[in-house]
N, C-alpha and C positions, 0 to 999 in steps of 0.2 A: 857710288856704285859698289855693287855687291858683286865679289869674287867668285866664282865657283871653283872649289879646286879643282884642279886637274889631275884624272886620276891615270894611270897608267894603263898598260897593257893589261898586265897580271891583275892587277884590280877590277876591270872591265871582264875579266875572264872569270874570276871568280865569285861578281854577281849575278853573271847571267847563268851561273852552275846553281849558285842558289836561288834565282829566280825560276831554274826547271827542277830542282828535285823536288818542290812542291804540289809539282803536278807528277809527277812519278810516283811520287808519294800518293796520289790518291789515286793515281792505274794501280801500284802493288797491292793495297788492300782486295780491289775488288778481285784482282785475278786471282790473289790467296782465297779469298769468300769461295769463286768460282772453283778452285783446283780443291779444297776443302771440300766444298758440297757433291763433288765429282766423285770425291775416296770415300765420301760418307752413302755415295747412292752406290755405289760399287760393294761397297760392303755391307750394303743393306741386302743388296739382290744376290750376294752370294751365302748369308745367313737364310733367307727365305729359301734359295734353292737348297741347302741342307736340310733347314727344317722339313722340306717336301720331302726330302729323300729320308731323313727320320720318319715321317709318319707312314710312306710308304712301309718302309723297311719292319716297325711298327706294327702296323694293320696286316705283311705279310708274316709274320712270325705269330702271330695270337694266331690267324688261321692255322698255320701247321700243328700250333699245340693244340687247337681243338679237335684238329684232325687227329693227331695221336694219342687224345682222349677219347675220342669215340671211338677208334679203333681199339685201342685196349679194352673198355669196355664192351664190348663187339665179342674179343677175345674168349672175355670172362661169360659169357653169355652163353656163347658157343656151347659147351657141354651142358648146357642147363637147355638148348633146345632140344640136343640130341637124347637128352632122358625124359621129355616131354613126347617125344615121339616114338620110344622104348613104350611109354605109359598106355600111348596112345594104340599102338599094335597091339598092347597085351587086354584093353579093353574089347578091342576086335574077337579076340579069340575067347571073351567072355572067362578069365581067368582072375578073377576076384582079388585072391591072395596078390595076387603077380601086379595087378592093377597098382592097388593100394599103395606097396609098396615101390612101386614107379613115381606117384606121386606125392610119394613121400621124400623119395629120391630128389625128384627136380623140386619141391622145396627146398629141401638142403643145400640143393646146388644155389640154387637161387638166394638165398639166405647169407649164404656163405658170400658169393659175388658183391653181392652189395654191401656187406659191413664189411669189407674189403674196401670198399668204395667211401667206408666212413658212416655207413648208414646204423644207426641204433634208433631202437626202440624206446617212445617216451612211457616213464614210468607212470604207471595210474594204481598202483597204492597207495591209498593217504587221501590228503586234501586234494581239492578241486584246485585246478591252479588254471586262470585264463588265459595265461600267456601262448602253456599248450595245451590245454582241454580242449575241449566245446561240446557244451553241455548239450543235450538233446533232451530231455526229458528232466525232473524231477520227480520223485517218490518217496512218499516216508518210509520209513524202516524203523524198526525198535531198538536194533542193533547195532547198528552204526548211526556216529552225529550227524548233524545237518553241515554238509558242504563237503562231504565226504563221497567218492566214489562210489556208487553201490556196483556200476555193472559198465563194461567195456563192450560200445556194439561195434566198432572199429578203431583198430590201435594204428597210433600215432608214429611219427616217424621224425628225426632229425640227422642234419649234417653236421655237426658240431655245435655251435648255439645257433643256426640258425634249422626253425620248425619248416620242414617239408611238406607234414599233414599231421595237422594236430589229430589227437586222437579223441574220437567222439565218443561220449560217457553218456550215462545216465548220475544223479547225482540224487542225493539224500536230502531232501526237502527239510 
């Protein structure tokens, strides 16, 4: 016959602790999985709600600056309406001289407004250049090469490198 030892108390206690924390053992993972995926949706939807309130925040502050782009423009405008309309009474009263130089006036004003604003003029001395030309015509000439400006029927316009309205040429054949 074969003995079994006998085992004690504290023996008897200390298998059955290790015969349970192997299953504790695998409740703690998942409820760690579980408490993990909780801090990770929690902190996902509290990123998203920022980012919302970023892009509000965002999309409301690009309005305002456009708004106080158009109004300053608006601004610079202003006196350039009111000597259109100086131009405009003095044409009434059939005063030639007075005319003229009204409309001379609110060019200037006008002129001045917008290269304020950055606006210049593209150069059309020289060569044809497509980037800002646009050609409308060609013509010979004796005098000038071929690819060369001969004649400006509307001048051109930019914002710094970027072309507003190229300036339409005629061009030496």
């Amino acid at each position: 016959m074969t003995e079994e030892p006998q085992l004690t108390n504290e023996q008897l206690t200390e298998e059955q602790t290790e015969e349970q924390e192997p299953s504790q053992a695998e409740v703690d993972p998942l409820a760690e999985a579980i408490r993990e995926r909780d801090e990770y949706l929690d902190a996902l939807q509290r990123l998203k709600a920022e980012f919302d309130n970023y892009r509000k925040r965002t999309a409301r502050d690009q309005e305002q600056l456009v708004a106080r782009a158009h109004e300053r423009l608006v601004k610079e405008l202003l006196p350039v309406l009111d000597d259109l309309e100086r131009a405009l009474a003095a044409a009434e009263e059939h005063e030639e001289a007075q005319l003229e130089e009204g409309v001379r006036l609110v060019h200037r004003s006008l002129a001045a407004a917008l290269q304020k604003e950055g606006l210049v003029e593209i150069e059309t001395d020289g060569a044809f250049d497509p980037n800002v030309h646009e050609a409308l015509l060609s013509q010979p000439d004796d005098e000038k090469e071929s690819g060369d400006i001969l004649d400006v029927i509307q001048k051109g316009y930019r914002i710094g490198d970027k072309v507003v309205r190229p300036a339409r040429v005629i061009v030496v054949a």
